[in-house]
N, C-alpha and C positions, 0 to 999 in steps of 0.2 A: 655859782656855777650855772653857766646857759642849759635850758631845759633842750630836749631833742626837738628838731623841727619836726609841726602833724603838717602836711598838705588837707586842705579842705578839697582840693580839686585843681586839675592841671586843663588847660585850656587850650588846645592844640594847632587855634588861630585857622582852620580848615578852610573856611570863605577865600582869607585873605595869602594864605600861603598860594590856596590853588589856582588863585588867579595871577601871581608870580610867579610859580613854575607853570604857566598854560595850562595846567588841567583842570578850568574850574567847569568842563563840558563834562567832569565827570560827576559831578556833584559837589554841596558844601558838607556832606555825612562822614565823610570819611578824608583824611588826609593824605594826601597822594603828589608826590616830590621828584623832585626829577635829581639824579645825582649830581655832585660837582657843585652843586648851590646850597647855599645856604635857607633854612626855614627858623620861623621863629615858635616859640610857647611861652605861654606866660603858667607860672606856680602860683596858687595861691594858697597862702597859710590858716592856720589856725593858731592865734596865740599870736607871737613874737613871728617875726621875717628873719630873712635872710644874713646872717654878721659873717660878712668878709671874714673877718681877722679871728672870729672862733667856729666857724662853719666849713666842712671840705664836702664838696661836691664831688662824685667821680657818677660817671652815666654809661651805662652799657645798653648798645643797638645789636639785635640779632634777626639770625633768619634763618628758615630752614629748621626740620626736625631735630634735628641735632647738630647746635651751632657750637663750632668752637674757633681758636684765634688762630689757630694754624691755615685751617681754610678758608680762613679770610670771611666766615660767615658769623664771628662774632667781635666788637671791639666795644674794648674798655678805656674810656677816655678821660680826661678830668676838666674842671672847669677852669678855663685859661682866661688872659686877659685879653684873648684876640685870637681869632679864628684861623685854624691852618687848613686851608684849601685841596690839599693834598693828602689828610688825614681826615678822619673819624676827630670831631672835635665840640668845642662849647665855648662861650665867652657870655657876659651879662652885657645886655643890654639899657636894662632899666630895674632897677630894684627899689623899692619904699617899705615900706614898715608889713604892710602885709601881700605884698605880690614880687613875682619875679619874674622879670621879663628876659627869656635866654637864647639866644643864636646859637644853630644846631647844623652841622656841615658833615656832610657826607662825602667822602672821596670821590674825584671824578673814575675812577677803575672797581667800586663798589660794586658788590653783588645786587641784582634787582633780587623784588619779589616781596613778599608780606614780612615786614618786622614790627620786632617788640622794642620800645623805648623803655628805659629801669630808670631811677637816679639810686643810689645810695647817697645815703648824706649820715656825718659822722660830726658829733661834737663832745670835744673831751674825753674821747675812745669811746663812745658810744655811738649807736651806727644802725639805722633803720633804713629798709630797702624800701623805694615809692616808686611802684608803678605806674607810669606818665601816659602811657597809650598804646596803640597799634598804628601804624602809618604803612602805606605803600612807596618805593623807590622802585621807579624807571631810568631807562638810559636818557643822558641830555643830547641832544643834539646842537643845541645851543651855546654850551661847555666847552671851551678849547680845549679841554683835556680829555675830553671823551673821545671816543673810539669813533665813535656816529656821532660827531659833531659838523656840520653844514655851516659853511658862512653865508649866507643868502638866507635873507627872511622871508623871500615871495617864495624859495621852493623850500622853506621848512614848513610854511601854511600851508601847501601843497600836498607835499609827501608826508604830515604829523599832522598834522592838524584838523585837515580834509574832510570828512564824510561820509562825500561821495565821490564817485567819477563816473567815465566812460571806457568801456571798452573794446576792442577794435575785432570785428569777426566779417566773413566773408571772402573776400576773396580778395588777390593784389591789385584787381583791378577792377574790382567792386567795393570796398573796405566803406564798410556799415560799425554804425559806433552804437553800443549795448549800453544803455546807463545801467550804475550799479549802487547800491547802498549798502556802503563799506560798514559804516556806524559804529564807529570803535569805541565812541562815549557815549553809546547807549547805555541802557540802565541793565546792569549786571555783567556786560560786556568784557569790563577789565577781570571780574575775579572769575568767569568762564576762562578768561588767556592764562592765569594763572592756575587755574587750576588744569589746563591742560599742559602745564609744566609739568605736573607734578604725576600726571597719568604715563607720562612716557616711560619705554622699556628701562631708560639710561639714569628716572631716578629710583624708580621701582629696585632695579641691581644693587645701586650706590646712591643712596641719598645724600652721603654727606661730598661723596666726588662731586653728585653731578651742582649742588649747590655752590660748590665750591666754583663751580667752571662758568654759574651765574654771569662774569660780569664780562664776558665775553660775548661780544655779538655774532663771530662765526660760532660758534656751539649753538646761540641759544635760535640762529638760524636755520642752524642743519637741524635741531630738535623741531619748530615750526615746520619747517620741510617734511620731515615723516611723520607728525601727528596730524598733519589736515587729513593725509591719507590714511585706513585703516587697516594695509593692507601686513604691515607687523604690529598690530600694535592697539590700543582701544582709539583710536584716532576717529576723527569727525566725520570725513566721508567715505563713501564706498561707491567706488567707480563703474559705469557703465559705457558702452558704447551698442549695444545691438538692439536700442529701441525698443527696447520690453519695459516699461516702467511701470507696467499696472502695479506693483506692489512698491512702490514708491512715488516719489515724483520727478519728473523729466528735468535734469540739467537744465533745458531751457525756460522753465518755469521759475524759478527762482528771480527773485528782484534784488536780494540783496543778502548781507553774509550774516543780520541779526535772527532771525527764523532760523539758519542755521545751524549758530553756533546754541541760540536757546534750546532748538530742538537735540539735540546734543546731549545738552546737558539734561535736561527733562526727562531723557531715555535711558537715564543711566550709564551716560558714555556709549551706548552703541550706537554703532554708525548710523548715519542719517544716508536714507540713499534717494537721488544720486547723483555723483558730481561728473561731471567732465574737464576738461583743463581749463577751463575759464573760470567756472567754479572754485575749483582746487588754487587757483593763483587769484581770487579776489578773497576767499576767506581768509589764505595766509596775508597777504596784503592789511584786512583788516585787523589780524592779531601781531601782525608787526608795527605797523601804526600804534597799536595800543600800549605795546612795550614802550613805546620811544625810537622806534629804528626807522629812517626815515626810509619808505618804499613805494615805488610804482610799478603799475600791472603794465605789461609787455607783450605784444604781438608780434610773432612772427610768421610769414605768410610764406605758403611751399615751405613747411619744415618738415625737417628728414628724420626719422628715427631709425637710426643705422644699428641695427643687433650684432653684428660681426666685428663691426671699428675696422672698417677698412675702408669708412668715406666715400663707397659706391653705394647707393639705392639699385638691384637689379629687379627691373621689372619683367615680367615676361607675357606675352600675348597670343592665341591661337592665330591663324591664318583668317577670319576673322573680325579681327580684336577683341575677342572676347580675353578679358584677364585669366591668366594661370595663374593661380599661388606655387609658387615655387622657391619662395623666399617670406621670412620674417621682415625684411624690411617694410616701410610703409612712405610714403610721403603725405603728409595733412595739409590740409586746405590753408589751417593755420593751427597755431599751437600758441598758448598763450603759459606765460611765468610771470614772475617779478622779478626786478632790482631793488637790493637795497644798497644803501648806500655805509660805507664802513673804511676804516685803515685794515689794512693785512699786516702788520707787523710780521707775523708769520712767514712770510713771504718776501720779504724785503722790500726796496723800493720801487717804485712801479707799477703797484699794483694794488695802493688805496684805490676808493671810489665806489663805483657801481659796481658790486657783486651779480651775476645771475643765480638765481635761487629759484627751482621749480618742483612744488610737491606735488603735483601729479605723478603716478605710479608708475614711472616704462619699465627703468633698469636698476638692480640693487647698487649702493654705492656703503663698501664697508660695511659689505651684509645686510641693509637696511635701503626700503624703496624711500630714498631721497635723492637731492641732488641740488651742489652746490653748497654755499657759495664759490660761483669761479667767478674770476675778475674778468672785469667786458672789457678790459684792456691786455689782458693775457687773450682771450680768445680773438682780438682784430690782431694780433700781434704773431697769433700761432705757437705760444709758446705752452703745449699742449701736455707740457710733463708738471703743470705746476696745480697745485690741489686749488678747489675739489671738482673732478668729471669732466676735467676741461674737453678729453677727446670725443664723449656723447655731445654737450652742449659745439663745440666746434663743428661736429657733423650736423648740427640742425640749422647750421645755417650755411653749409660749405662744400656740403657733400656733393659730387656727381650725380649722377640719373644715368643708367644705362636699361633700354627697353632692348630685348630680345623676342624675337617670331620665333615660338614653334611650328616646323612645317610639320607634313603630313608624315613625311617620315623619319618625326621624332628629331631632327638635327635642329637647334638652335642657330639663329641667325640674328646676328647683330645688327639691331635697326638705326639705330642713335645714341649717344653718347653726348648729353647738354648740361648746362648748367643752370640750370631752373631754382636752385635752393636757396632759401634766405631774401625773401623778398619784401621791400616796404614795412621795416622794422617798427612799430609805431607804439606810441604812450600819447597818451593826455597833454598837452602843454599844460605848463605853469600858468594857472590865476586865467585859464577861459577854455574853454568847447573844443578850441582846434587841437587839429590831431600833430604832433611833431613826429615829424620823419628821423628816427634816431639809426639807420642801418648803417651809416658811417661810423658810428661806436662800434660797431660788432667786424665791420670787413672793409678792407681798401672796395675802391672800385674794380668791378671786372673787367678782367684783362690789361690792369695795370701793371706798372714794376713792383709796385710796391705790394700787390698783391702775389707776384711771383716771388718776391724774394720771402711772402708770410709762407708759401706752399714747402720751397728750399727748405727753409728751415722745419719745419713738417714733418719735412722728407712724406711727403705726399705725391708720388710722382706720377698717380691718375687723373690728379688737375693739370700736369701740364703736361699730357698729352695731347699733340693736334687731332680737331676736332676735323669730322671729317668734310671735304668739300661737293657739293652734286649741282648737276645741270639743273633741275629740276627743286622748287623749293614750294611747299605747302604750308599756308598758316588759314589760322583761323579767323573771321571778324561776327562781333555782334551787335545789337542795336546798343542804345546809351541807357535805356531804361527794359527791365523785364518785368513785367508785375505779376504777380500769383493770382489766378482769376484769366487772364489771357494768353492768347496764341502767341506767337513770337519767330519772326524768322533767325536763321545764324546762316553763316556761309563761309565755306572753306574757298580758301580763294589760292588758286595753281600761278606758279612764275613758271616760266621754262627762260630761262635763259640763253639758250641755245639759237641759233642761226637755221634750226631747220624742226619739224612739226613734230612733236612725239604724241604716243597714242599710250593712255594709262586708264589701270583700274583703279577707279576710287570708292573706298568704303566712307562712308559718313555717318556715325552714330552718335545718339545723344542717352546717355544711360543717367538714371538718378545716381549719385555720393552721399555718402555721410562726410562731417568736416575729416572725421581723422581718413580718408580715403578707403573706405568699405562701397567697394562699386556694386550698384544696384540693378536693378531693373533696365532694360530697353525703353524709353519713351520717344525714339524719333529714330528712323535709318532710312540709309540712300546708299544703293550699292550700283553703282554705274562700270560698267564690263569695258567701253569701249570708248572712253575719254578724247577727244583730241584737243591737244593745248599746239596752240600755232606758233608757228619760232618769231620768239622775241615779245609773248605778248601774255598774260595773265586770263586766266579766267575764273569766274566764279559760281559757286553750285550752293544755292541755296537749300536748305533744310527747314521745313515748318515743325515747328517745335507746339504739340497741341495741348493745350489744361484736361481733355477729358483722359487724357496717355500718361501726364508726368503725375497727376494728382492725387492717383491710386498707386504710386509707389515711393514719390519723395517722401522724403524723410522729415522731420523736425528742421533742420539744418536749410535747409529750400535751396540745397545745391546740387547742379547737373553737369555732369561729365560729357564735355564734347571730345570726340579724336577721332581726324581723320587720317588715314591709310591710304596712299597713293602707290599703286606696284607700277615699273616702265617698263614695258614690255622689250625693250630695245636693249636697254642696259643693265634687263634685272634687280636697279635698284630698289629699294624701299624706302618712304620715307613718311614721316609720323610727326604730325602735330595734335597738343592736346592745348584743353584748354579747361578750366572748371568756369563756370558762370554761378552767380547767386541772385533769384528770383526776390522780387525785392515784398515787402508786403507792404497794404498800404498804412499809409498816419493815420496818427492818434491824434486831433484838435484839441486843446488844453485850454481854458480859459477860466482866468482864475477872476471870481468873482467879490467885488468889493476892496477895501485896502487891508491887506495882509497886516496883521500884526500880532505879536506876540502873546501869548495866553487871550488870543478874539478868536473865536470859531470862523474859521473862513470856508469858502467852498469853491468846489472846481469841476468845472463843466465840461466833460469829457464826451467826443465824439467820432464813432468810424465808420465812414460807409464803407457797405459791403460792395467787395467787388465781384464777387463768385458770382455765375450763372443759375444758384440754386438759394433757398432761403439760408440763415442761420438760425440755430437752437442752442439752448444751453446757455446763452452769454451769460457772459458778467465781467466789469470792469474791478480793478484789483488796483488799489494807490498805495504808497510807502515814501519815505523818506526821513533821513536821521534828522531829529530836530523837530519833524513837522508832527508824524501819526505816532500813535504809541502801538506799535506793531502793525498792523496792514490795513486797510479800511477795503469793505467787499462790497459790489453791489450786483445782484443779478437782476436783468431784466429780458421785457418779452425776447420775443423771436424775431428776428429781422430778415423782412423779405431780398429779395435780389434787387443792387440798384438803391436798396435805405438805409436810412443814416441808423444805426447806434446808438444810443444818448441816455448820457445818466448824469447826474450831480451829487457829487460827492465829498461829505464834510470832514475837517481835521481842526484839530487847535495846538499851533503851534508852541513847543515848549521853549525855542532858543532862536536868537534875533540873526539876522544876518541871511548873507545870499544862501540856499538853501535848494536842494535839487526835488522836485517830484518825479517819482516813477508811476508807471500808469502801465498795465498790464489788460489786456482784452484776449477771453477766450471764449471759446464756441466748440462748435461737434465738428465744425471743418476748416475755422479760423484757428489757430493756437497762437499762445506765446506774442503776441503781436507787444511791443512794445516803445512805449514813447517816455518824454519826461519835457519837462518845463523847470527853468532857472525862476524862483521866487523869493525876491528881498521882502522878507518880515522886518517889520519896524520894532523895536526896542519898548519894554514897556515903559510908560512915564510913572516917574519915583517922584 
């Protein structure tokens, strides 16, 4: 009679699995699988091997606190002679006298998340349980049968594979790119995303629903959606916008989502403060990446955050233009989310693809501050009754504008009615730096049919109201560059269209913004009582915009609010142009010294003159990049006069070969947040 098979030890092939499923950037420690694929292990015996014909193999994979087969979070499978793709399975590969080499398949519709691999093995009714390991499962993207499966390899290395990126802030007609370091195969990174699975409200209630609901990428979406934010929940950040961060640190400071998510967890789950929307959609970014779900970070410029869902932003203005608050609406400078990319079964046809997904805090959706996934094709499409939040996310890019004058006595007046919202929609291109203009995913062009027939269907009947027509038309012009540190003219520039001279008052103010539009301070005004524009002819009124007026009241953000106010005296019109500008700061010079290469300490020569008219104190320059530093490298140096360069050297030893992004951060007592980066191909080390 065959004696019971002992395992001397099971061999989990970790190097070589993880460099077949892509995730060998997580390390060789631990085994980490993408579902839908197959992974190998080898058994190794003690005594006697493996006999086919008196040996039965059965193996059970689980997950979650309490797995069982109903919820699909545990299965028991046996050993076949060929792998079924569509099941939880096993087949041999290679067997000899003391080793077993065995093929291990996960189903592409599997639960992610930390499992336990068992074997029982039985001979002659006799039957010893061997525990084989722990392994990680992610969603494949790769995997035709996965939900998040991409056919395109340059945008799976892109949206999974990635890092780093850029992201897009400022304004639609200043659009500055923020690098970022996503770092999703940093070190602890994956069991930080995972364990922020497990902190949410929804498994804390139901641990074994919410495992069960694992293999779904809208769930485990909408669950990423509300724990970046804190606002129900132990989630990662805690949101600010009124510039008070002494007891944290400033949205803008941040380089990347590793420091984050560490500090996070370091804290014992309390929130890390603070995040703003760029923040809040590059760490989700980063921990959907990490799953497997392929996603990119999203800009949108002039977005609306409508409170009522009636698709109008009302603004209101004193006689002046000083803003009234009279409304919860807002419009932001810009607002930034992600896409991921996924099938909606859910939803039927139509409506795979790009999801929007934004955990920044506005509005509860389903009791809970998330929002999304809605499909980017459901919202260019207008078809706003289909889940999730389609009619907030639709008003961010779609909504009206209507500004209203308060007179003096009290009646409101209706200045204009535009449509300003949803502008210069941007992401990262695939595989280089430029920015792709994607706002054709989100809306037809303005003013087309096909835009009217998205509004019909709507039934949104405040966009296709005619907008109104005047003799008389005001807009705004600025120069091509504004630097922070100098003066700067702008100029509101008058048409009259008309055949005979009109006489108008014009107001001209330049006030400091925040990006989400919290108007600030006065830093520039022109109020001219007796205007005259001569028929047929334009004119223009410049405004000197001064650094010692805007530089005691901007904000972090280095955005200023122009709008000018033209009354006609003849025809009592009014009419309102705005405009936001963003003061640009000056480069960071990067110069990376020697030939970069993998485990060689290299250094990088970082430099910024000052532009300001007074010295700088406090500096220090601040580097990061996934791959390159092992958390931040800092260096402080002297004080920099007015008019002198900056300059530090500063060393990293890269851990991982390939193109690779530096960030470079410079801060001082009146410079902040300045940041630059440089593309750095590390050479591979020689084996």
């Amino acid at each position: 009679m065959a004696s019971v098979l002992v395992m001397e030890r099971c061999d989990l092939e970790c190097e070589t699995n993880n460099k077949r499923h892509r995730t060998s950037d997580f390390g060789i420690h631990c085994l980490v699988v993408r579902r839908g694929q197959a992974f190998r292990i080898t058994v190794y015996y003690k005594g006697r091997g493996f006999q086919q014909h008196t040996d039965t193999l059965t193996f059970t994979a689980q997950t979650g606190p309490c797995p069982n087969e109903v919820s699909g979070t545990k299965s028991q499978f046996p050993l076949t002679n060929s792998l079924n793709e569509e099941a939880w399975s096993a087949a041999v590969e290679q067997n000899d006298n003391s080793a077993l080499t065995l093929k291990i398949c996960s189903p592409p519709d599997a639960r992610i998340g930390r499992y336990t691999l068992n074997m029982e093995a039985t001979t002659a009714g006799k039957g010893v349980s061997i525990p084989l390991g722990q392994f990680i499962l992610l969603f494949n993207p790769w995997c035709s049968g996965d939900s998040v499966f991409m056919d395109d390899e340059a945008k799976l290395r892109e949206y999974v594979l990635t890092q780093d990126g850029l992201i897009y802030t400022g304004t639609d007609k200043r659009i500055n790119s923020m690098p970022w370091n996503f770092g999703q195969f940093e070190s602890g990174i994956l069991d930080i995303c995972l364990d922020l699975l497990d902190k949410s409200k929804t498994f804390q209630n139901d641990k074994d629903k919410d495992c069960s609901r694992r293999n779904n990428p809208v769930y485990i979406s909408r669950i990423v959606s509300a724990m970046v934010n804190c606002n129900d929940d132990d989630g990662i950040l805690m949101g600010r916008w009124d510039n008070n961060y002494g007891d944290g640190i400033s949205p803008l400071q941040w380089m990347g989502s590793v420091k984050i998510l560490r500090n996070w967890q370091n804290q014992s789950c309390q929130p890390v403060r603070y995040g703003q929307c760029w923040v809040f959609g590059a760490v989700a970014c980063t921990v959907l990446r990490c799953l497997g779900i392929p996603t990119r970070v999203v800009t949108n410029f002039s977005s609306a955050h409508d409170t009522n869902g009636n698709l109008i932003i009302e603004r209101y203005l004193d006689e002046t233009g000083k803003e009234i608050k009279k409304s919860k609406d807002s419009i932001w400078n810009f607002h930034v989310w992600d896409e991921c990319w996924m099938a909606r079964p859910d939803l039927g046809k139509g409506y795979d693809g790009w999801q929007a997904v934004d955990p920044t805090p506005q509005e509860r959706s389903e009791g809970v501050y998330c929002c999304g996934p809605a499909p980017v094709q459901a919202i260019r499409e207008g078809d706003i009754k289909v889940k999730y939040d389609l009619p907030f996310v639709f008003a961010e890019v779609n909504a009206d504008v209507i500004y209203w004058m308060q007179r003096r006595d009290g009646k409101d007046e209706k200045v204009v009615h535009s449509s300003v919202i949803g502008k210069s929609i941007s992401t990262k291109s695939v595989g280089s730096d430029a920015r792709e203009d994607i706002t054709y995913h989100y809306k037809y062009p303005e003013g087309s049919e096909e835009e009217r027939r998205v509004f019909e269907k709507a039934d949104l009947q405040n966009k296709l109201a005619q907008k109104p027509v005047t003799d008389l038309e005001v807009k705004i012009k600025v120069v091509e560059a504004m630097k922070y540190g100098c003066d700067f003219n702008v100029s509101a520039v008058i048409v009259n269209k008309t055949s005979s001279d009109r006489v108008c008052r014009l107001m001209f103010c330049a006030r400091t913004i925040s990006y989400n539009g919290e108007i600030g301070n006065e830093c520039g005004m022109k109020d001219l009582l007796n205007l005259e524009i001569p028929a047929n002819q334009e004119k223009s009124v410049p405004l000197r915009v001064l650094y010692n007026k805007y530089c005691t009241t901007m904000t972090e953000d280095n955005l200023i609010k122009l709008m000018a106010i033209l009354f006609e005296y003849k025809s009592k019109d009014i009419m309102l142009a705005t405009r936001s500008i963003v003061i640009d700061n000056p480069d960071i010079k990067i110069k990376i010294l020697g030939e970069p290469g993998q485990f060689k300490k290299v250094g990088a020569e970082v430099t910024l003159k000052n532009p300001l008219p007074v010295p700088l104190t406090n500096c220090s320059f601040t580097i990061e990049g996934a791959g390159l530093t092992e958390g931040q490298v800092c260096e402080n140096i002297r004080d920099v006069d007015k008019n002198q360069e900056a300059k530090a050297k500063l060393y990293f030893t890269p851990k991982q070969s390939g193109m690779r992004k530096l960030v470079v951060e410079f801060n001082s007592n009146k410079l902040q947040n300045v940041k630059g980066y440089r593309n750095v191909i590390i050479a591979p080390v020689r084996r």
